[in-house]
ROLO-177897 format. One line per field, with one value per residue: residue number from 1; residue in one letter; chain; x negated, y negated, z negated of N, C-alpha, C in turn. Coordinates in steps of 0.2 Angstrom, whole numbers, always signed. Layout:
% residues N
num NUM	... .
residuo A	... .
cadena A	... .
n.east X	... .
n.north Y	... .
n.up Z	... .
ca.east X	... .
ca.north Y	... .
ca.up Z	... .
c.east X	... .
c.north Y	... .
c.up Z	... .
% end
This chain:
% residues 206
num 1	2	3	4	5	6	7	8	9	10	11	12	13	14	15	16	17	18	19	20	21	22	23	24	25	26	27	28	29	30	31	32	33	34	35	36	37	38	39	40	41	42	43	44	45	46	47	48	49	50	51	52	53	54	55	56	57	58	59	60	61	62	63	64	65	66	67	68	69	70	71	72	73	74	75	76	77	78	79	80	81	82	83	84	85	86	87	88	89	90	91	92	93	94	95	96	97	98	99	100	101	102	103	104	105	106	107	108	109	110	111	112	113	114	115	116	117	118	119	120	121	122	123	124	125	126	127	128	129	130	131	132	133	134	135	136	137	138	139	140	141	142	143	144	145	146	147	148	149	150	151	152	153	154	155	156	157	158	159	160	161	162	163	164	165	166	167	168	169	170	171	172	173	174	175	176	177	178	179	180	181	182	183	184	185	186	187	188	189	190	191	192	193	194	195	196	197	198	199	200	201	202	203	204	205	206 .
residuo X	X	X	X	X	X	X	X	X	X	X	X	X	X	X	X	X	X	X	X	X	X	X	X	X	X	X	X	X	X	X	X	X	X	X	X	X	X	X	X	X	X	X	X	X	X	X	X	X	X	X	X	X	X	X	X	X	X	X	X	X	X	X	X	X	X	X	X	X	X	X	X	X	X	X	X	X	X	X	X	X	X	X	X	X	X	X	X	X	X	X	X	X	X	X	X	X	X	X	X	X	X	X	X	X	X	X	X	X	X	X	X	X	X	X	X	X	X	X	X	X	X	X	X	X	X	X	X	X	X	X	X	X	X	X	X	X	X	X	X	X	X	X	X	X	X	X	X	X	X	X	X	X	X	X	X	X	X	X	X	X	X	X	X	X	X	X	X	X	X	X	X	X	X	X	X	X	X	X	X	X	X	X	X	X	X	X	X	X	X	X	X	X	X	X	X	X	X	X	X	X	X	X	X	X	X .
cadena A	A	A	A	A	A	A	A	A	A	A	A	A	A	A	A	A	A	A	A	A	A	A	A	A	A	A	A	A	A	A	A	A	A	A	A	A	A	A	A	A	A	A	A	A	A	A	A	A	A	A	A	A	A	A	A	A	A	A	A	A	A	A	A	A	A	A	A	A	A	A	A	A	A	A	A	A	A	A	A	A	A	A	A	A	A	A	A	A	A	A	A	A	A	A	A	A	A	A	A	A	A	A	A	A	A	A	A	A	A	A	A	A	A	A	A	A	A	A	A	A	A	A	A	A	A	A	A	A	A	A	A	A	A	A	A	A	A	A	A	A	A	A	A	A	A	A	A	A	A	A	A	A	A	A	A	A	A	A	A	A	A	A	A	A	A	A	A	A	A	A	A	A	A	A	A	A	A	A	A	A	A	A	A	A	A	A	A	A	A	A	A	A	A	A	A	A	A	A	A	A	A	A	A	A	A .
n.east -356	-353	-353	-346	-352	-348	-335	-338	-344	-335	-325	-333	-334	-319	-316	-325	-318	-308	-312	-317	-305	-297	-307	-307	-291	-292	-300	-292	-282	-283	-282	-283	-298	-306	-311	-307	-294	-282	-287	-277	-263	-256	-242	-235	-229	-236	-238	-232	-234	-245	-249	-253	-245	-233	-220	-225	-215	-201	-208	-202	-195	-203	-199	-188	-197	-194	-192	-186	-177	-165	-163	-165	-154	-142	-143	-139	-129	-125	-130	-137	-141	-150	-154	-164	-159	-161	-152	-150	-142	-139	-126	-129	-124	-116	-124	-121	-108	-103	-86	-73	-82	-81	-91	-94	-98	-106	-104	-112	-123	-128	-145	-151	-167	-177	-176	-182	-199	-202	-213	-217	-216	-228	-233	-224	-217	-209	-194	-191	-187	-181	-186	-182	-171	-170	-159	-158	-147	-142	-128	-127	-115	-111	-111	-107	-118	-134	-148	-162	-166	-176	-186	-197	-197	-182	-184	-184	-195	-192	-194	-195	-181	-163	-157	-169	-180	-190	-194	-202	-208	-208	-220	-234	-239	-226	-215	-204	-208	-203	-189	-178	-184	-197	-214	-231	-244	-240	-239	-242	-244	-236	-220	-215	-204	-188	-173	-162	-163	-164	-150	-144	-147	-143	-127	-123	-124	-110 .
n.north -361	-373	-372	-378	-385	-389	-384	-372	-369	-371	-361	-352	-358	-355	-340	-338	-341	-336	-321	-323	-325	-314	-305	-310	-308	-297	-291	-296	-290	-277	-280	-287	-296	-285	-293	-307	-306	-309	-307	-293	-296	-292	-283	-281	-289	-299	-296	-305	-303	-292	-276	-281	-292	-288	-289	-282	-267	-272	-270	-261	-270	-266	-258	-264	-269	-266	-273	-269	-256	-261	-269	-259	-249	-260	-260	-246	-237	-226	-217	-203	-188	-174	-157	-153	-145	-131	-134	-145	-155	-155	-161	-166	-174	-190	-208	-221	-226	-234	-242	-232	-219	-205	-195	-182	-176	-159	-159	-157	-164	-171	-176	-188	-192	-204	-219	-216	-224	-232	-240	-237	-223	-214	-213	-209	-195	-179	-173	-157	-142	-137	-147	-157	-173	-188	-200	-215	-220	-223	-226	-219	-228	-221	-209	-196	-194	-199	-208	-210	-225	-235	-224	-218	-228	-224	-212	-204	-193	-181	-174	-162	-162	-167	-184	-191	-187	-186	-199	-203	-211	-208	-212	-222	-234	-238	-243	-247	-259	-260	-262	-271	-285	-287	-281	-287	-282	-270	-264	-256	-244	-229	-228	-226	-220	-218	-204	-208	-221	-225	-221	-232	-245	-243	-241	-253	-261	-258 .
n.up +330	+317	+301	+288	+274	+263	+261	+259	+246	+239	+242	+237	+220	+220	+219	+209	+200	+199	+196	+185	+177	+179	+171	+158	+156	+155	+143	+134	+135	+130	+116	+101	+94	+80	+70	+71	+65	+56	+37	+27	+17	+1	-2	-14	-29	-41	-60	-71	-85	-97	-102	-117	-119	-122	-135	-151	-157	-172	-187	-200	-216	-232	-247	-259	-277	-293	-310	-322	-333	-333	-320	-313	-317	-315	-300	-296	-290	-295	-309	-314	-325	-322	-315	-301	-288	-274	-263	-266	-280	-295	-305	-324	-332	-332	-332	-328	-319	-303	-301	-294	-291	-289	-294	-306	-324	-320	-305	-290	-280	-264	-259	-251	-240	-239	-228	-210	-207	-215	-222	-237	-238	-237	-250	-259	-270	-270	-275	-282	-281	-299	-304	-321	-321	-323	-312	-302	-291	-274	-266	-248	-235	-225	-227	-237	-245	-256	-259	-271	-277	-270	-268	-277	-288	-293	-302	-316	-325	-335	-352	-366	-378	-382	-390	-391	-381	-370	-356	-342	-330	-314	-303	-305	-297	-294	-302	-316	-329	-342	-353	-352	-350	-342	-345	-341	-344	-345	-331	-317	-322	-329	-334	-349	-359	-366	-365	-373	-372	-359	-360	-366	-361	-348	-352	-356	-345	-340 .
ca.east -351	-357	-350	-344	-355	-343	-328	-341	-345	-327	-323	-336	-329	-312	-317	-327	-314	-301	-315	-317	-298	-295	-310	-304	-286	-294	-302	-286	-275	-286	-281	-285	-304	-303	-313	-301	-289	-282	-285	-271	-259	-254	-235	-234	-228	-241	-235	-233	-236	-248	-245	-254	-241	-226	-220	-221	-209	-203	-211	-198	-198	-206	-195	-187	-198	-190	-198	-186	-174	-158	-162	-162	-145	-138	-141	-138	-121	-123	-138	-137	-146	-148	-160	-166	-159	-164	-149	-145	-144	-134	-126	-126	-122	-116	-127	-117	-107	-99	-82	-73	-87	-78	-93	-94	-104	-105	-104	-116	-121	-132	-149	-157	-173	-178	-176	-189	-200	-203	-222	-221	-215	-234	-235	-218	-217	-203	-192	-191	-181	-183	-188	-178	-174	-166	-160	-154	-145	-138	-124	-124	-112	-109	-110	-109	-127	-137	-155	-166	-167	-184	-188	-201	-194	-176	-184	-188	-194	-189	-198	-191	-175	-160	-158	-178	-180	-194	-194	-207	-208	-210	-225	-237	-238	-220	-213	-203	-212	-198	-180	-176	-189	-202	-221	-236	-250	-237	-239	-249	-245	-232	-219	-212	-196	-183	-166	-158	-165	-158	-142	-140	-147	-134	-120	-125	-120	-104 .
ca.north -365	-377	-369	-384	-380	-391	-379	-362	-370	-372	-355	-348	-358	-353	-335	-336	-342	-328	-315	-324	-326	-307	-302	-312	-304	-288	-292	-296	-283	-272	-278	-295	-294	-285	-300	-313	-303	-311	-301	-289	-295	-286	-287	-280	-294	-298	-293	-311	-300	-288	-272	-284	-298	-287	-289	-275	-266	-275	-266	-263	-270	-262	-256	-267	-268	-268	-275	-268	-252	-265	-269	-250	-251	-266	-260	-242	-235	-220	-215	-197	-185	-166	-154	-153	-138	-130	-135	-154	-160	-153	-166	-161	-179	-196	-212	-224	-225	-238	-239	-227	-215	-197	-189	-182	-171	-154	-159	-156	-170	-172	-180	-189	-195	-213	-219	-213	-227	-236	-239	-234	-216	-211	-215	-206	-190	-177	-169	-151	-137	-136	-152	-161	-179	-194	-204	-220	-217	-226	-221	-221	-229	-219	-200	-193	-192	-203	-211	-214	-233	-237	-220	-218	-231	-222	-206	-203	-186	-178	-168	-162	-162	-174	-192	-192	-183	-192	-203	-204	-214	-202	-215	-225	-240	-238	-241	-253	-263	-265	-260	-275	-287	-287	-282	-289	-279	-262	-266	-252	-241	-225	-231	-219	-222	-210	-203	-212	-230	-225	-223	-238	-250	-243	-243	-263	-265	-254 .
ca.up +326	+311	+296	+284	+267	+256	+261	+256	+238	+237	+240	+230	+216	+219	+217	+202	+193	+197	+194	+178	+173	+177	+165	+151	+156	+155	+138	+131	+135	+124	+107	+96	+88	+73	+66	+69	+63	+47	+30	+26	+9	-5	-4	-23	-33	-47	-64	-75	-91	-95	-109	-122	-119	-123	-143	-156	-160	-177	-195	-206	-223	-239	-252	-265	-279	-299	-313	-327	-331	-333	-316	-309	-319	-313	-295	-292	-289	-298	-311	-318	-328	-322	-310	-294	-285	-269	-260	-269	-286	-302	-311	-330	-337	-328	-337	-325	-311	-302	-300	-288	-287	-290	-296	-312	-322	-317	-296	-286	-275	-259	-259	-243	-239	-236	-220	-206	-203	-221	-223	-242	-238	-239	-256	-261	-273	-267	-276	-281	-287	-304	-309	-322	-321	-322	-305	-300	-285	-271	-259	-241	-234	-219	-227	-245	-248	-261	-261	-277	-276	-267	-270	-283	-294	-296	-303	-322	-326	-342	-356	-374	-378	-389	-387	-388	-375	-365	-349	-339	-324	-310	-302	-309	-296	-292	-307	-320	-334	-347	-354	-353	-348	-338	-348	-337	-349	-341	-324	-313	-327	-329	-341	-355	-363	-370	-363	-378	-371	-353	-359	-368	-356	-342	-355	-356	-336	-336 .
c.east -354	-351	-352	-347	-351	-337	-331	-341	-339	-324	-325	-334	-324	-313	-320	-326	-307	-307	-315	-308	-297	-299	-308	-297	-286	-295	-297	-281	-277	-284	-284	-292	-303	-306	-309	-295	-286	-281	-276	-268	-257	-246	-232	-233	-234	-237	-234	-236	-240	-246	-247	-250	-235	-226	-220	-216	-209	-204	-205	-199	-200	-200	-195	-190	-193	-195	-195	-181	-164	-158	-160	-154	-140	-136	-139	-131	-120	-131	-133	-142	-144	-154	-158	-164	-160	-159	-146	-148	-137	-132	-125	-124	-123	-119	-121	-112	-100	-92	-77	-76	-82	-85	-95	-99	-102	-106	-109	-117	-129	-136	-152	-162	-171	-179	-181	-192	-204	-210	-223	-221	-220	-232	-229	-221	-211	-203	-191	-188	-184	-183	-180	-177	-169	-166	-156	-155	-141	-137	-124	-117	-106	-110	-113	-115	-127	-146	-158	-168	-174	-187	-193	-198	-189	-179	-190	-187	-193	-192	-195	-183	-171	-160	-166	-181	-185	-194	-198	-207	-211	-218	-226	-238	-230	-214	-210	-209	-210	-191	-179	-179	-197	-209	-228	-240	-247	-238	-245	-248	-238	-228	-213	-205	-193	-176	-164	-158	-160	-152	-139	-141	-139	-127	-120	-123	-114	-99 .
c.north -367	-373	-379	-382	-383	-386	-373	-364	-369	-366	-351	-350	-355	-347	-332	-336	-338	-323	-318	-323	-318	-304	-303	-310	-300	-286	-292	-292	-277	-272	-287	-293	-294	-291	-305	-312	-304	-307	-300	-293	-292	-290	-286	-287	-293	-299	-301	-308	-292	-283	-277	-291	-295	-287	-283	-274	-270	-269	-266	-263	-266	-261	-260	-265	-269	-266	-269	-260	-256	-266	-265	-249	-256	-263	-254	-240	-229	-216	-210	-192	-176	-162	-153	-146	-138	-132	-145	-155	-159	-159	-165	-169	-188	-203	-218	-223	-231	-236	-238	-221	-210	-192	-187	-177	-163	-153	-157	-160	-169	-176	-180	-193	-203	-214	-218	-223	-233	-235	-236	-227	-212	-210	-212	-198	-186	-173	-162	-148	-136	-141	-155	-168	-184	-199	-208	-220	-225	-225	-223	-221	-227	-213	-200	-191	-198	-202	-211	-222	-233	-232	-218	-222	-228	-215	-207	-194	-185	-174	-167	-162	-167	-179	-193	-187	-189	-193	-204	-208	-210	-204	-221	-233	-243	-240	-247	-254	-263	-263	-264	-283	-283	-287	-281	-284	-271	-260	-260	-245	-235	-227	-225	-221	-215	-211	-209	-216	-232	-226	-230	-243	-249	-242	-252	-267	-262	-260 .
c.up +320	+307	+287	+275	+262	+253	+257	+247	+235	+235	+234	+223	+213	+216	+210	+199	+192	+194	+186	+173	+173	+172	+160	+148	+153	+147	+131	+130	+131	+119	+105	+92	+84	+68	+66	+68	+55	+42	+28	+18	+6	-4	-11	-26	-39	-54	-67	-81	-92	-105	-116	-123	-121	-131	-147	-157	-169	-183	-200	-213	-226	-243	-258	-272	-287	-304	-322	-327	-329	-326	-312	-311	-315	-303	-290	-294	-293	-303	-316	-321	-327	-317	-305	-291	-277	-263	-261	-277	-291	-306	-318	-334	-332	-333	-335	-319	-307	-298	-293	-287	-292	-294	-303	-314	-322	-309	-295	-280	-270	-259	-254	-242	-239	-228	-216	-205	-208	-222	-231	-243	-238	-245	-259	-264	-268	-274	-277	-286	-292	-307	-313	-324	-323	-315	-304	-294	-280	-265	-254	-238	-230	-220	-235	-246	-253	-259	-266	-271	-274	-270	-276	-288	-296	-298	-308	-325	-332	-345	-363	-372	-383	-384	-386	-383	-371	-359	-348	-330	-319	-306	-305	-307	-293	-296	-313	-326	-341	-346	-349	-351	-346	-346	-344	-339	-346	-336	-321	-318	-326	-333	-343	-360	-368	-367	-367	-373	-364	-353	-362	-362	-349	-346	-357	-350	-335	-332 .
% end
């Protein structure tokens, strides 16, 4: 019997193309090529700003500077003359003191630093027992304590005795100039007075 060779090509075809379709089946069923496999993303959000984009904390001012002693007068709430004790501060004589203030002399009143944080607090003397001096004071608002005014400026140390009794500005770049006005040629300089002079100027702002 004549075998029809159009038919045979046919089948063979037909077969070739299952065998093909199930290998490529086959191939698939195993997984997606890791190469045509799209890179992974970050799902981390990226930052907009980096630590150098965020703003400093702000610096806090410097310390009110004063050119004369009428100004330390005019602006502290309470300037007295007596010594440093290990507890506070003996009041033995009131120069000013604005009015309301309860303290007199004899008290005994509490003295607290300068706020934390003030860049000229390097450059600051301390206090100590013994010393005697003169101090323009200013009171916290929010507890019976007291400041020297821009610390160094409100502290005049004391030598001798009487109305001449000498004043000496406790620092030398920290320091007024002048009673009563300003002297440029003082400037930088320690400035020397006398108790006496003290008292007058702060009896001139009562």
């Amino acid at each position: 019997m004549a075998v029809d060779s159009r038919r045979t090509r046919a089948r063979w075809a037909t077969a070739a193309a299952v065998l093909t379709a199930a290998a490529l089946s086959a191939c698939g069923s195993g997984g997606a090529d890791p190469a045509a496999a799209p890179a992974p993303t970050s799902a981390a959000p990226t930052s907009a700003a980096t630590p150098t984009d965020v703003a400093p904390p702000p610096i806090k001012g410097k310390l009110r500077g004063y050119g004369t002693v009428r100004q330390l007068s005019e602006t502290a709430d309470l300037v007295v003359r007596g010594e440093v004790e290990a507890a506070g501060f003996r009041v033995d004589e009131v120069l000013r003191a604005t009015s309301g203030s309860g303290v007199r002399a004899g008290a005994r009143i509490t003295l607290a630093p300068l706020p934390a944080g003030v860049p000229d607090m390097a450059h600051m003397s301390k206090l100590e027992a013994g010393q005697v001096v003169v101090l323009y004071l200013a009171q916290d608002p929010a507890a019976p304590t007291f400041r020297t005014l821009s610390g160094d400026f409100g502290v005049f140390d004391l030598s001798g005795s009487g109305a001449e009794t000498v004043a000496t500005s406790r620092s030398q770049t920290m320091a007024v100039s002048g009673l009563l006005a300003e002297d440029p040629a003082a400037s930088g300089h320690a400035f020397r007075t006398t108790l006496g002079q003290l008292r007058a100027v702060a009896a001139q702002v009562r």
